[in-house]
Each structure stands twice: as structure tokens, then as C-alpha cells.
DSSP file (Angstrom, degrees, kcal/mol; ACC not computed):
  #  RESIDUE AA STRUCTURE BP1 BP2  ACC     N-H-->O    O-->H-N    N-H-->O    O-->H-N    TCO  KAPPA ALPHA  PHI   PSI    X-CA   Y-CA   Z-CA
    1    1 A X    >>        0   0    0      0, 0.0     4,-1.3     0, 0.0     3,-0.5   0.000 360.0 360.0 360.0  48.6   28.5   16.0  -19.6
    2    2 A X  H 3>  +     0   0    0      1,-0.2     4,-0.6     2,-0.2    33,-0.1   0.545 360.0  71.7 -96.3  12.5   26.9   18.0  -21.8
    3    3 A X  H 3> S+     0   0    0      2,-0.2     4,-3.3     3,-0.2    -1,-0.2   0.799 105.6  59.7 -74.3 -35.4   30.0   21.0  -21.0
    4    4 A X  H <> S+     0   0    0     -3,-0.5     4,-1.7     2,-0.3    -2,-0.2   0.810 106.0  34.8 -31.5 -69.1   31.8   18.0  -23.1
    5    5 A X  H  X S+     0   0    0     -4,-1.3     4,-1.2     2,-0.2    -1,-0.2   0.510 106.7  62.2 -92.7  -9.7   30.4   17.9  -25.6
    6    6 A X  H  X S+     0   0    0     -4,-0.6     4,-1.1     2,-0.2    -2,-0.3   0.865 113.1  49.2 -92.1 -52.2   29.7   21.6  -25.9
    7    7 A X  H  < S+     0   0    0     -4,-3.3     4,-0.4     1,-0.2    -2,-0.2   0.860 105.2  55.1 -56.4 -36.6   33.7   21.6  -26.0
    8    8 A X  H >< S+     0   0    0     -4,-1.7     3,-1.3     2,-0.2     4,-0.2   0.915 102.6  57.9 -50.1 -40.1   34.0   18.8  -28.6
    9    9 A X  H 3< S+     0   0    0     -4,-1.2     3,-0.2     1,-0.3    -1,-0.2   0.795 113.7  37.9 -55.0 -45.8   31.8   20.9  -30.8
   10   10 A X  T >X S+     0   0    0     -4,-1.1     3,-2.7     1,-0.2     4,-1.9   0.426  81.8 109.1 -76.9  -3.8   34.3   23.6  -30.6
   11   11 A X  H X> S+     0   0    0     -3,-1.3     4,-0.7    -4,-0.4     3,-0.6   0.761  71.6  60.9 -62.8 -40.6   37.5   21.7  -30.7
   12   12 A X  H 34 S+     0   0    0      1,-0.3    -1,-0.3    -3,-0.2    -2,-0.1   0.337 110.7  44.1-100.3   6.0   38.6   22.8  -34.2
   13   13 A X  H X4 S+     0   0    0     -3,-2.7     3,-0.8     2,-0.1    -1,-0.3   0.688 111.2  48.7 -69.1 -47.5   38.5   26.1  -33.0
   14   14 A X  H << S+     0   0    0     -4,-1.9    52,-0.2    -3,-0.6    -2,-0.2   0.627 115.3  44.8 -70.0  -1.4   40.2   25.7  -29.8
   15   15 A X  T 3< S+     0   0    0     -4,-0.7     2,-0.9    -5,-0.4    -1,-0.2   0.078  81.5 124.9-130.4  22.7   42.8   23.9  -31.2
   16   16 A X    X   -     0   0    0     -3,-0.8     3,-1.4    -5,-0.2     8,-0.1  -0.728  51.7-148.2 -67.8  89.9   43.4   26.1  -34.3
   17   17 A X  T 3  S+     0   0    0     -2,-0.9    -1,-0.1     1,-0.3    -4,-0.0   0.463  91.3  55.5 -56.2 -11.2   47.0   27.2  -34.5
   18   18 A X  T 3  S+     0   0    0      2,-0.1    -1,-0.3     0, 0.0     2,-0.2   0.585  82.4 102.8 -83.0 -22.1   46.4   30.3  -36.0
   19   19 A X  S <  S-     0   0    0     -3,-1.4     5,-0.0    -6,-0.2    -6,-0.0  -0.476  79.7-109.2 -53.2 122.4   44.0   31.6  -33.5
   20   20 A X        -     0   0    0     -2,-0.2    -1,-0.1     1,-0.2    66,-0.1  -0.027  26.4-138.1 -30.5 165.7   45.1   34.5  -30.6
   21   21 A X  S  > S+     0   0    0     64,-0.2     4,-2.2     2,-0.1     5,-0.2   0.443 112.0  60.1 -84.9 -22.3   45.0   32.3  -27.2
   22   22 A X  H  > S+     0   0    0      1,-0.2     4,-1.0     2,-0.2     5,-0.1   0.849 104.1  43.6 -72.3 -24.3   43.4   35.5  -26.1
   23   23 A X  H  > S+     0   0    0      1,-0.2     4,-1.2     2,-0.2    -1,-0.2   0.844 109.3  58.6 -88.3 -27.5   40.5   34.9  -28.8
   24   24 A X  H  > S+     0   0    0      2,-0.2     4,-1.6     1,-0.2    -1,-0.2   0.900 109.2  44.6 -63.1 -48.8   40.3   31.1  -27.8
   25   25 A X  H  X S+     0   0    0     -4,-2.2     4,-2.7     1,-0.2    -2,-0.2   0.843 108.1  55.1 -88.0  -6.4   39.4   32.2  -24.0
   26   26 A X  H  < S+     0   0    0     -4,-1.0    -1,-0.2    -5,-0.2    -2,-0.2   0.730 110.8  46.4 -91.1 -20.0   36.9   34.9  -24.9
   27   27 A X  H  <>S+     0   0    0     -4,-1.2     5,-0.6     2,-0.2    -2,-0.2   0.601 113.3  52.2 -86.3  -9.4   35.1   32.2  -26.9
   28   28 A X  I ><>S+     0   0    0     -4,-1.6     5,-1.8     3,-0.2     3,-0.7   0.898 113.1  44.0 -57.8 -54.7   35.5   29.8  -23.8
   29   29 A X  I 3<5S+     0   0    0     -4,-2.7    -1,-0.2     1,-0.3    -2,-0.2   0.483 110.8  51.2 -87.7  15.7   34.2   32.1  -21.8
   30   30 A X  I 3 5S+     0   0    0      3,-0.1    -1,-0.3     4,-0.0    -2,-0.2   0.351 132.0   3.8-103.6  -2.1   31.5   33.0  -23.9
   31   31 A X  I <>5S+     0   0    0     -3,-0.7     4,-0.8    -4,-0.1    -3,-0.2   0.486 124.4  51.8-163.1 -75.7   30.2   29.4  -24.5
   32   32 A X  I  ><S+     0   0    0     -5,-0.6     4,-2.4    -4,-0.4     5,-0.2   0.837 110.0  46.0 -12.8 -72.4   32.0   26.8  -22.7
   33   33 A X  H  ><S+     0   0    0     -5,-1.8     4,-2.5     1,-0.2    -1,-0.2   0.922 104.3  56.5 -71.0 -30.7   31.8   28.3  -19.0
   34   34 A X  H  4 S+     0   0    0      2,-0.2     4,-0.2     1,-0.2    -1,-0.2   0.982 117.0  49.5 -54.6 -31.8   27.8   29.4  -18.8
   35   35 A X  H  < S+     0   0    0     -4,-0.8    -2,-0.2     1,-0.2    -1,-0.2   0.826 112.3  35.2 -45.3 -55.0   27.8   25.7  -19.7
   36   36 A X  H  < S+     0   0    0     -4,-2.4    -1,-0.2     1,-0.1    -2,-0.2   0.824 124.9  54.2 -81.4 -39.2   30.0   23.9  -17.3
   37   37 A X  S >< S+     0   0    0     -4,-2.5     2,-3.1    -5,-0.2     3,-1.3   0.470  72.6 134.2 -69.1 -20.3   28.5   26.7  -15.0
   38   38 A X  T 3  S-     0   0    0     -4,-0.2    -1,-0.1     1,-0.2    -3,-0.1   0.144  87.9 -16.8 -32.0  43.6   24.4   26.1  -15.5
   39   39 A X  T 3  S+     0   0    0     -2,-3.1    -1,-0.2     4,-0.0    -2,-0.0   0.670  94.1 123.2 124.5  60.6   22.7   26.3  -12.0
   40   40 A X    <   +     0   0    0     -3,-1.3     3,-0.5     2,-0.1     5,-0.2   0.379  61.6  76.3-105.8   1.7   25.8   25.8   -9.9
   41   41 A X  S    S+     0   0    0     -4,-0.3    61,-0.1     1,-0.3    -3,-0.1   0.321 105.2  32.0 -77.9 -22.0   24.9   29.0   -8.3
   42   42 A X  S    S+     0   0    0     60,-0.0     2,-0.3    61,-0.0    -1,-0.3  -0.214 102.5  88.4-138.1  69.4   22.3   27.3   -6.4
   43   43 A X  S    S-     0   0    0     -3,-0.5     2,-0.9     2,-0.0    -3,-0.0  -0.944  77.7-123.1 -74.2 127.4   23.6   24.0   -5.9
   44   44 A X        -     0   0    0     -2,-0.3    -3,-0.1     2,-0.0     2,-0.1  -0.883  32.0-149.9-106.2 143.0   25.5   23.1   -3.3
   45   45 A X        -     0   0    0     -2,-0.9     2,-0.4    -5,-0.2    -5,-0.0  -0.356  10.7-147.5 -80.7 132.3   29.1   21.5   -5.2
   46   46 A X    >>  -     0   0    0     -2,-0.1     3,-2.3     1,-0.0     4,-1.2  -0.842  28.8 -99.3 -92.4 171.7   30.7   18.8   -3.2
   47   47 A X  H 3> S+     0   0    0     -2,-0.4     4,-2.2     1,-0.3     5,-0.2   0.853 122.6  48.1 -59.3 -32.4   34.4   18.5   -3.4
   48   48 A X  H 3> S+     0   0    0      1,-0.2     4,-0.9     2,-0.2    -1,-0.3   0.722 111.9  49.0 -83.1   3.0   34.6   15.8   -5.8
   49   49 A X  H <> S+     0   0    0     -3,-2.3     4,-0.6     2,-0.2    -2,-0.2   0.575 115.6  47.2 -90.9 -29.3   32.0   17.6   -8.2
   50   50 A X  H  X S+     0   0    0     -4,-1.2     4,-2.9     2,-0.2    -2,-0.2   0.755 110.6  52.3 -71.2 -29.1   34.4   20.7   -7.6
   51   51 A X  H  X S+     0   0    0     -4,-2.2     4,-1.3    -5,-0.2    -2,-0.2   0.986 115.9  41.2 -67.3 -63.9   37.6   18.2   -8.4
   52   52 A X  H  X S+     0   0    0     -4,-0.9     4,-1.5     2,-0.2    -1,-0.2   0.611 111.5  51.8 -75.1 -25.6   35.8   17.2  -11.7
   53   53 A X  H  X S+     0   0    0     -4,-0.6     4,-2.3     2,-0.2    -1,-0.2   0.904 116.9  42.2-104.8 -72.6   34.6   20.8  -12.6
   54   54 A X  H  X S+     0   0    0     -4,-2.9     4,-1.1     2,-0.2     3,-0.4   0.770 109.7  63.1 -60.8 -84.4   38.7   22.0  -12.0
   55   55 A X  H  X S+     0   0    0     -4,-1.3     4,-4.3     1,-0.4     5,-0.2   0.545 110.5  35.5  -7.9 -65.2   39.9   18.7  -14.0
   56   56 A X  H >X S+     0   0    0     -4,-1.5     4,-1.5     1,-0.2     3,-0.5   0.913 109.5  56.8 -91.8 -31.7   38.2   19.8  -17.1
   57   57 A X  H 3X S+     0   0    0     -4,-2.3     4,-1.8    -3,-0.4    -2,-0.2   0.693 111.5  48.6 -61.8 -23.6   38.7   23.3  -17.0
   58   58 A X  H 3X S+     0   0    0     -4,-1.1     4,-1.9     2,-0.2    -1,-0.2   0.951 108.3  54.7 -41.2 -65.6   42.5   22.3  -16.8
   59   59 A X  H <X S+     0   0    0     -4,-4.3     4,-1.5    -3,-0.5    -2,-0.2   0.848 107.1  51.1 -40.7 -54.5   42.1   20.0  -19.5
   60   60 A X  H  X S+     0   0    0     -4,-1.5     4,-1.3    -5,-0.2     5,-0.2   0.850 107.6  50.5 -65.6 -35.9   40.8   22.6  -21.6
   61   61 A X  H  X S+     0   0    0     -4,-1.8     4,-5.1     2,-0.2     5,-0.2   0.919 104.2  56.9 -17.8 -77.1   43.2   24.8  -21.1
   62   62 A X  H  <>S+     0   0    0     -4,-1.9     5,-1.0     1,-0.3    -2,-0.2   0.839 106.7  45.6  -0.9 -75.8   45.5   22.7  -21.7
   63   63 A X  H  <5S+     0   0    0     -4,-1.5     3,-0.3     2,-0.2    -1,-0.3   0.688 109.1  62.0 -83.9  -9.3   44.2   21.8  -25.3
   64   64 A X  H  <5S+     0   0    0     -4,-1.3    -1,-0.2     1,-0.2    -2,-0.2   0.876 110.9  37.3 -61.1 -42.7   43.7   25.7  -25.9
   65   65 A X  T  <5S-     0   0    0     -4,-5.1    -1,-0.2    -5,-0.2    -2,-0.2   0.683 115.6-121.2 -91.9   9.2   47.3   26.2  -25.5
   66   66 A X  T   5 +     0   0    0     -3,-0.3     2,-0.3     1,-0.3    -3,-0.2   0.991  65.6 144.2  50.9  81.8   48.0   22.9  -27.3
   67   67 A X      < -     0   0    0     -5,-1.0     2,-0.3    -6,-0.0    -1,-0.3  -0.775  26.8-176.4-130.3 154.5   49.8   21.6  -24.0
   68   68 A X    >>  -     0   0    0     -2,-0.3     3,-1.3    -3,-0.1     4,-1.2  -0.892  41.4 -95.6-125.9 164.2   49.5   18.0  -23.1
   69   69 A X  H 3> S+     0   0    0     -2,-0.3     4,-9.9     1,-0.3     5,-0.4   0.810 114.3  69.9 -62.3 -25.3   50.9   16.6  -20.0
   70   70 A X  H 3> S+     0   0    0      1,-0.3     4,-1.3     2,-0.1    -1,-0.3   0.876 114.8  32.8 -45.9 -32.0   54.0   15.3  -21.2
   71   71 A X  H <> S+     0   0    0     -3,-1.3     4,-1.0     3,-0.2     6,-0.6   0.643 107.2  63.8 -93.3 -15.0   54.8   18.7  -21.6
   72   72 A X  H  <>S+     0   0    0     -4,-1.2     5,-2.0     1,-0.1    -2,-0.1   0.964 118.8  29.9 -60.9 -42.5   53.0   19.9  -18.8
   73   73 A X  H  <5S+     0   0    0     -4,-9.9     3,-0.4     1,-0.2    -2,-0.2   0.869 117.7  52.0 -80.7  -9.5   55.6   17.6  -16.5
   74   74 A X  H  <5S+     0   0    0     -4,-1.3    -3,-0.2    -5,-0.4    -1,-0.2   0.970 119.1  38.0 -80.7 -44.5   58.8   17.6  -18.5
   75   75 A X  T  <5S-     0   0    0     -4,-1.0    -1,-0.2    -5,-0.1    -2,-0.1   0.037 106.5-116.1-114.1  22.5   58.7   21.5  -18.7
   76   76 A X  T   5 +     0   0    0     -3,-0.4     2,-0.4     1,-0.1    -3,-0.1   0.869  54.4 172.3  68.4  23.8   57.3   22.5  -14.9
   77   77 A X      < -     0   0    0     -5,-2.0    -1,-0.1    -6,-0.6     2,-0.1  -0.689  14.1-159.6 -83.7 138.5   54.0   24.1  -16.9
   78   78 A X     >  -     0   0    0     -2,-0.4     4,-0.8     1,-0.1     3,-0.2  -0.531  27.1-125.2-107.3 164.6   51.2   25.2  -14.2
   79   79 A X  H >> S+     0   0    0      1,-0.2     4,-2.1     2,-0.2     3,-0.7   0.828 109.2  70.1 -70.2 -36.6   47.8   25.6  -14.8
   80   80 A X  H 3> S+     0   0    0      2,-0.3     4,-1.0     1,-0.2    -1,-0.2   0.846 102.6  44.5 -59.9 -51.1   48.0   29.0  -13.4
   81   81 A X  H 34 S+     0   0    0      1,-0.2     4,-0.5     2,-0.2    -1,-0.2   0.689 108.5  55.6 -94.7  -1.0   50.2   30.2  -16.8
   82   82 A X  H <X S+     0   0    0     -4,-0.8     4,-1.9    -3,-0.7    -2,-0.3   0.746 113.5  41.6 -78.2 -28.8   48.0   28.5  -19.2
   83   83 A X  H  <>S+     0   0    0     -4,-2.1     5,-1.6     2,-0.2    -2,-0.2   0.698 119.2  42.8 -87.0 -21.8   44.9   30.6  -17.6
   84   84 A X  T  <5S+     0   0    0     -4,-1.0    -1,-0.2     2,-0.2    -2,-0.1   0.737 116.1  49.0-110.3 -17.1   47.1   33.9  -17.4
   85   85 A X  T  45S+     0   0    0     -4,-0.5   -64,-0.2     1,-0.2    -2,-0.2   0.966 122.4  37.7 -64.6 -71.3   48.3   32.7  -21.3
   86   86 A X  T  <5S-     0   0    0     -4,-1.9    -2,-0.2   -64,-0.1    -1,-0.2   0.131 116.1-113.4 -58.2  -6.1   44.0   32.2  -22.1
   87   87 A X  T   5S+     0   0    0      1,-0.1    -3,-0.2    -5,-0.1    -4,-0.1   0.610  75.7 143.0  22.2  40.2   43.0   35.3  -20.1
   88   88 A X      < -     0   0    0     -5,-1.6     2,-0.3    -6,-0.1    -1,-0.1   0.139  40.9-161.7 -60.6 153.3   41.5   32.8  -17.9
   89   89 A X        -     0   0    0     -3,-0.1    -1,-0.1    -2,-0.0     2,-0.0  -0.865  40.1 -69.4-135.4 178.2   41.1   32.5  -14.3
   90   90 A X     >  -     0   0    0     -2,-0.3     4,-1.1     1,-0.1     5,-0.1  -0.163  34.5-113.2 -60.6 170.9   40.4   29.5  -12.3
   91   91 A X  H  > S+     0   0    0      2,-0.2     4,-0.8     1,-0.2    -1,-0.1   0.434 112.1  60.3 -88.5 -11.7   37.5   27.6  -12.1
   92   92 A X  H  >>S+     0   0    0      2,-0.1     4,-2.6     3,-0.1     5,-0.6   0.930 105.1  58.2 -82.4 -54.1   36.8   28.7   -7.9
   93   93 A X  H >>5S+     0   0    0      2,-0.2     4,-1.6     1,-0.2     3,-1.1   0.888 106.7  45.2 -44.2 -64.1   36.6   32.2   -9.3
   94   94 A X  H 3<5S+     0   0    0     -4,-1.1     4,-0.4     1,-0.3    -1,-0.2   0.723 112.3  44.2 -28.0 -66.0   34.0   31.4  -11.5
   95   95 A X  H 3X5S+     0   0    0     -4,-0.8     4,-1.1    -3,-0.3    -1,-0.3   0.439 112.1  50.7 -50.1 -41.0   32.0   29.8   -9.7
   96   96 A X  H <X5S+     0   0    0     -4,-2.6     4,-0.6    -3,-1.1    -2,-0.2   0.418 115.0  53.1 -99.1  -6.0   32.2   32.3   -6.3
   97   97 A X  H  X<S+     0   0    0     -4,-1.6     4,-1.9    -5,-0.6    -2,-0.2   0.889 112.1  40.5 -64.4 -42.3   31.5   35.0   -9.0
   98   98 A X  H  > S+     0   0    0     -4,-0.4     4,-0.7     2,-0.2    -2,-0.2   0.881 116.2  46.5-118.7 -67.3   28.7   33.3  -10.1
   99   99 A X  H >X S+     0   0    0     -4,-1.1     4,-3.5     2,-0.2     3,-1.1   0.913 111.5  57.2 -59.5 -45.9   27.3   32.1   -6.5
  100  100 A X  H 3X S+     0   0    0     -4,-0.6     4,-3.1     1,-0.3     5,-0.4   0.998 107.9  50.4 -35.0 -60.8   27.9   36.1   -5.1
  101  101 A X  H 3< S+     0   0    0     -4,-1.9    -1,-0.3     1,-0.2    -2,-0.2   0.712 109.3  41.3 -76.1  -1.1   25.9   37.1   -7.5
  102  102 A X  H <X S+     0   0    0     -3,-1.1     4,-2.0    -4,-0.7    -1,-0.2   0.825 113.0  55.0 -99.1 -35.6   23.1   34.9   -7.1
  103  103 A X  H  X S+     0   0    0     -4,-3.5     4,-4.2     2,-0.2     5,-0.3   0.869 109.3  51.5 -25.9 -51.4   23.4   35.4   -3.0
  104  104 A X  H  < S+     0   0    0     -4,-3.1    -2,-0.2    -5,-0.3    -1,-0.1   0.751 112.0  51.1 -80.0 -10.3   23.1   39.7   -4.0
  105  105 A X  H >> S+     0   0    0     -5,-0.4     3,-1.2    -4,-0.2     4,-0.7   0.884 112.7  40.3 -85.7 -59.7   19.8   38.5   -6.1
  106  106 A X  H >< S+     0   0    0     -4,-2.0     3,-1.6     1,-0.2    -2,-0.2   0.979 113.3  54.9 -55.0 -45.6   18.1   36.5   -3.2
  107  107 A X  T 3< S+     0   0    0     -4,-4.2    -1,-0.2     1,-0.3    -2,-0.2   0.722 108.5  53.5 -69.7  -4.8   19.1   39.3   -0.4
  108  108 A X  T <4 S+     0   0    0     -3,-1.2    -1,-0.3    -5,-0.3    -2,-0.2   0.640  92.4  92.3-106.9   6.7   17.4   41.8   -2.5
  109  109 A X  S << S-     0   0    0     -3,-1.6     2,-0.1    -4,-0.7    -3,-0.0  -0.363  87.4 -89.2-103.0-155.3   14.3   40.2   -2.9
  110  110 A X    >   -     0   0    0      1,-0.1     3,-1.6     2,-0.1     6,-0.2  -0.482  32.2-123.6 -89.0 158.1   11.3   40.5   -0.9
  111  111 A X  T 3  S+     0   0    0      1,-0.3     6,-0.2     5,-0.1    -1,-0.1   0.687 106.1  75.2 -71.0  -1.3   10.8   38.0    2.3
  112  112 A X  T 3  S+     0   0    0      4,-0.1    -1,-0.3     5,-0.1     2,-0.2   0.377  82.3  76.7 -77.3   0.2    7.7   37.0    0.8
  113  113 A X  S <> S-     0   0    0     -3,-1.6     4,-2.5     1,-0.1     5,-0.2  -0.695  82.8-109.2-112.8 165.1    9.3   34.6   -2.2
  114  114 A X  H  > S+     0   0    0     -2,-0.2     4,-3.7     1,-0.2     5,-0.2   0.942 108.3  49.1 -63.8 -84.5   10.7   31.2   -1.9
  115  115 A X  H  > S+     0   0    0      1,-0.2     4,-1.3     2,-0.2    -1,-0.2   0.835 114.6  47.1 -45.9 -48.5   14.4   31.3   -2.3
  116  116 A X  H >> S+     0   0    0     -6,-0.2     4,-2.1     2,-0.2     3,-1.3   0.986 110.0  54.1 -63.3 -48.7   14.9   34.6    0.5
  117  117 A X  H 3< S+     0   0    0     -4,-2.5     4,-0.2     1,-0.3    -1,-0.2   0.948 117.2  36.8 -62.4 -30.3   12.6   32.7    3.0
  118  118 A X  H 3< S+     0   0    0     -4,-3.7     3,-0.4    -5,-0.2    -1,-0.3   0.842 112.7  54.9 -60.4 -26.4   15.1   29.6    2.5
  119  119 A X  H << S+     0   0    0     -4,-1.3    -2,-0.2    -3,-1.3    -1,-0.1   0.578 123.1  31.2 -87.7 -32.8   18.2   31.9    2.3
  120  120 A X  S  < S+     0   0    0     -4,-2.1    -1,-0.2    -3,-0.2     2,-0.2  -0.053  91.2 111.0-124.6  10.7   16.9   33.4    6.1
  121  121 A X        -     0   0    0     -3,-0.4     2,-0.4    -4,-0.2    -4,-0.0  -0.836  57.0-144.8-126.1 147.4   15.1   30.5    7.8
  122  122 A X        -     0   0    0     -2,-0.2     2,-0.6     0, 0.0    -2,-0.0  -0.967  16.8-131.5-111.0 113.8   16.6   28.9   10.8
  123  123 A X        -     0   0    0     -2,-0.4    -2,-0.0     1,-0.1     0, 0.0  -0.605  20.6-132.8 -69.9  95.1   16.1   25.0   11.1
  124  124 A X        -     0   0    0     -2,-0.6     2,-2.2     1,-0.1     3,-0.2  -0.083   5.9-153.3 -70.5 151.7   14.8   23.8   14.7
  125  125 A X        +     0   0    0      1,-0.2    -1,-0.1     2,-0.1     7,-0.0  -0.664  36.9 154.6-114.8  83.0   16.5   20.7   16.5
  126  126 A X        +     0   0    0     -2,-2.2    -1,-0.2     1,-0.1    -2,-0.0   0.948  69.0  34.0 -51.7 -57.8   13.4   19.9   18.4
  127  127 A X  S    S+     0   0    0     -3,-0.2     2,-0.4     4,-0.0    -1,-0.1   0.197  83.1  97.5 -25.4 -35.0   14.4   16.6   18.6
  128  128 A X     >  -     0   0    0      1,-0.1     4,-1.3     2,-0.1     3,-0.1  -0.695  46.6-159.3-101.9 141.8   17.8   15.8   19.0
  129  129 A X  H  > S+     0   0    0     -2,-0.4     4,-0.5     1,-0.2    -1,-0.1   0.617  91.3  60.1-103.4 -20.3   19.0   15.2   22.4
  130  130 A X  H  > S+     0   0    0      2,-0.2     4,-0.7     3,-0.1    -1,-0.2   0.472 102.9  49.7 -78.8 -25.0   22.7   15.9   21.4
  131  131 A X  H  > S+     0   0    0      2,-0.2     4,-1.8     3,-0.1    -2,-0.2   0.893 113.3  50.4 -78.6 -40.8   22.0   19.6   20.2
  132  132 A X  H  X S+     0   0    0     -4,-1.3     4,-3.3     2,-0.2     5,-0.2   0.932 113.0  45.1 -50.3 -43.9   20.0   20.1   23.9
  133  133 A X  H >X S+     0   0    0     -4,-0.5     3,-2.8     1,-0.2     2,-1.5   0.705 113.0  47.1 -80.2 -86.0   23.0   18.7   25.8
  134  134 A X  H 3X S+     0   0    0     -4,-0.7     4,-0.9     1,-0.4    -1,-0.2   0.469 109.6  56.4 -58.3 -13.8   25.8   20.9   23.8
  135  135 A X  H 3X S+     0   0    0     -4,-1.8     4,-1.3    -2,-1.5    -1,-0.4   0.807 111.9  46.4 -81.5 -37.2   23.3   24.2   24.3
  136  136 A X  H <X S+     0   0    0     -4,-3.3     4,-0.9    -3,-2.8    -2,-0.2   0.823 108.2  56.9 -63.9 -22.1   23.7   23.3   28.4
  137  137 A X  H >X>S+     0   0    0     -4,-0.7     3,-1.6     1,-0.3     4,-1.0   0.946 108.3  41.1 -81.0 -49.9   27.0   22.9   28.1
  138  138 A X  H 3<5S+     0   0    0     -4,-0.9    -1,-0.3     1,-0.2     3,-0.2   0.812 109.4  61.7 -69.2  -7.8   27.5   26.0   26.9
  139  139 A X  H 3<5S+     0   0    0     -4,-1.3    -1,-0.2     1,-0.2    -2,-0.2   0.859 106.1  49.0 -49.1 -38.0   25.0   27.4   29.3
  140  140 A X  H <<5S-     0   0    0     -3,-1.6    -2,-0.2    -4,-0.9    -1,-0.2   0.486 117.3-113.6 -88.5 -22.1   27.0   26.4   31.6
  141  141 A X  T  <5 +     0   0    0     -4,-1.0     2,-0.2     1,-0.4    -3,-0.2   0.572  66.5 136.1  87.6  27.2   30.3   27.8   30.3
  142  142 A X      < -     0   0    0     -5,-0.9     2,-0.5    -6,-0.1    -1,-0.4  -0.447  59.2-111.3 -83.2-179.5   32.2   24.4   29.5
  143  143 A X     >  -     0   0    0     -2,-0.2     4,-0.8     1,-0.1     5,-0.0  -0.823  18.0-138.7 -98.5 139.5   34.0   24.2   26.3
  144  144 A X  T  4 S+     0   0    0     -2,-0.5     3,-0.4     2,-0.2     4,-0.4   0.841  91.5  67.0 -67.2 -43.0   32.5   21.9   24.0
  145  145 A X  T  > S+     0   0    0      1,-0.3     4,-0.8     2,-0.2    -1,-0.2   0.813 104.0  39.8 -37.6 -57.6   35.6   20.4   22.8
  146  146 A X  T  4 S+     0   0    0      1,-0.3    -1,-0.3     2,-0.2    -2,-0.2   0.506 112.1  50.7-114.4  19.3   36.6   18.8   25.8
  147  147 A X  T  < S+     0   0    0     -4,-0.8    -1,-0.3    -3,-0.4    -2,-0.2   0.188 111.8  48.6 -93.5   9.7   33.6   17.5   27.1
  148  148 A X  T  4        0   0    0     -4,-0.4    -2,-0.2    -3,-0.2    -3,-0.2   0.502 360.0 360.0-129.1  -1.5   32.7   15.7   23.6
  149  149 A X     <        0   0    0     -4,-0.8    -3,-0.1    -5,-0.1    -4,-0.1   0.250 360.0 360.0-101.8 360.0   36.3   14.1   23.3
């Protein structure tokens, strides 16, 4: 959690009442997201690590615009107008910005390095006796669907 703590460090900035909002999310995004963001570009995220990843960027939000949830529920506020408030986007944006570009790095290099030949390599199911029968079936021109339920 060190994205955490990298926001505690800042909180008496982000929670400065004199401060733009605007000035608050250009130092978010200038410090705060490469953080929460370190190597998730070649990771793959499951959904609860993506749930926890939108959670605090919500949260921080939040405390940028010095919102809490009582007021987020009594007053209908969405995350959506604290980010457009922050000059923010969401946290999937970020993140499929972030993984594109790290895709456009690997497809340009050469096939001879590590990452492309992973990026390009096709995995064989020598083995598995369930991949064999669902390649006959489709040899064969059933539908897979309703011969496997």
C-alpha cells in the first residue's frame, strides 16, 4: 500500500482549502497515479485488485474535493463529477492508457527479446483430451455449445 501512504504524505495538500481542485489533480497525477500505477501495465489485474484500485481512487477524490459520503449520498454526488471537478478521469482509463502503451512498446520490438516472444507465442494443449474432442467437434461442424451442455 505504498500508493497510501504516498497519499498520506500529501494529504495537507490535497485537503488545503485554498488550493485550485484543478492544481490538486495535476499533483495527483503527477505523484499519486505513477504510484498506484507501478507495473500494472504488465500485470494481469483481477477484478477485485481492479475493485480496490477504483475504491481508492474514489476515495481520493473524494478527499480532494473535501466530499465524504454523507454528502456523497444525501446530495446524489457521483464519482464521475468529482473527476470532471479534479480534471480527473477514471481509474480504467488509466490503466488502458498505461497497458496500450506498453502493448505499442512490445509490438515494436524485435522477435528476438523476451516480452514480444511471450506477447506472440501460442501455448500447445498436447495433452488435454477436452481441447482434442472440442477441435473434432468443430471439425465436424457441431456447435460447441450444445454438445458441452
Amino acid at each position: 500500500m505504498v500508493y497510501a501512504a504516498a497519499f498520506g504524505a500529501l494529504k495537507n495538500i490535497f485537503t488545503d482549502k485554498y488550493l485550485s481542485e484543478e492544481l490538486k489533480g495535476e499533483v495527483y497525477k503527477a505523484l499519486i497515479l505513477p504510484t498506484l500505477l507501478y507495473g500494472c501495465e504488465a500485470l494481469s489485474l483481477r477484478e477485485d485488485l481492479i475493485k480496490r484500485l477504483r475504491s481508492f481512487h474514489n476515495k481520493c477524490a473524494r478527499s480532494m474535493c473535501r466530499v465524504n459520503l454523507h454528502h456523497t449520498f444525501r446530495h446524489h454526488i457521483t464519482s464521475n463529477s468529482l473527476f470532471r471537478r479534479l480534471g480527473l478521469l477514471d481509474i480504467d482509463s488509466y490503466f488502458y492508457n498505461r497497458f496500450l502503451r506498453w502493448a505499442g512498446h512490445v509490438a515494436r520490438m524485435p522477435m528476438s527479446r523476451a516480452p514480444r516472444q511471450l506477447l506472440a507465442s501460442w501455448v500447445a494443449h498436447e495433452g488435454h483430451h477436452e481441447s482434442k474432442r472440442l477441435q473434432l467437434l468443430y471439425a465436424k461442424g457441431h456447435s460447441a455449445q450444445s454438445d458441452l451442455f
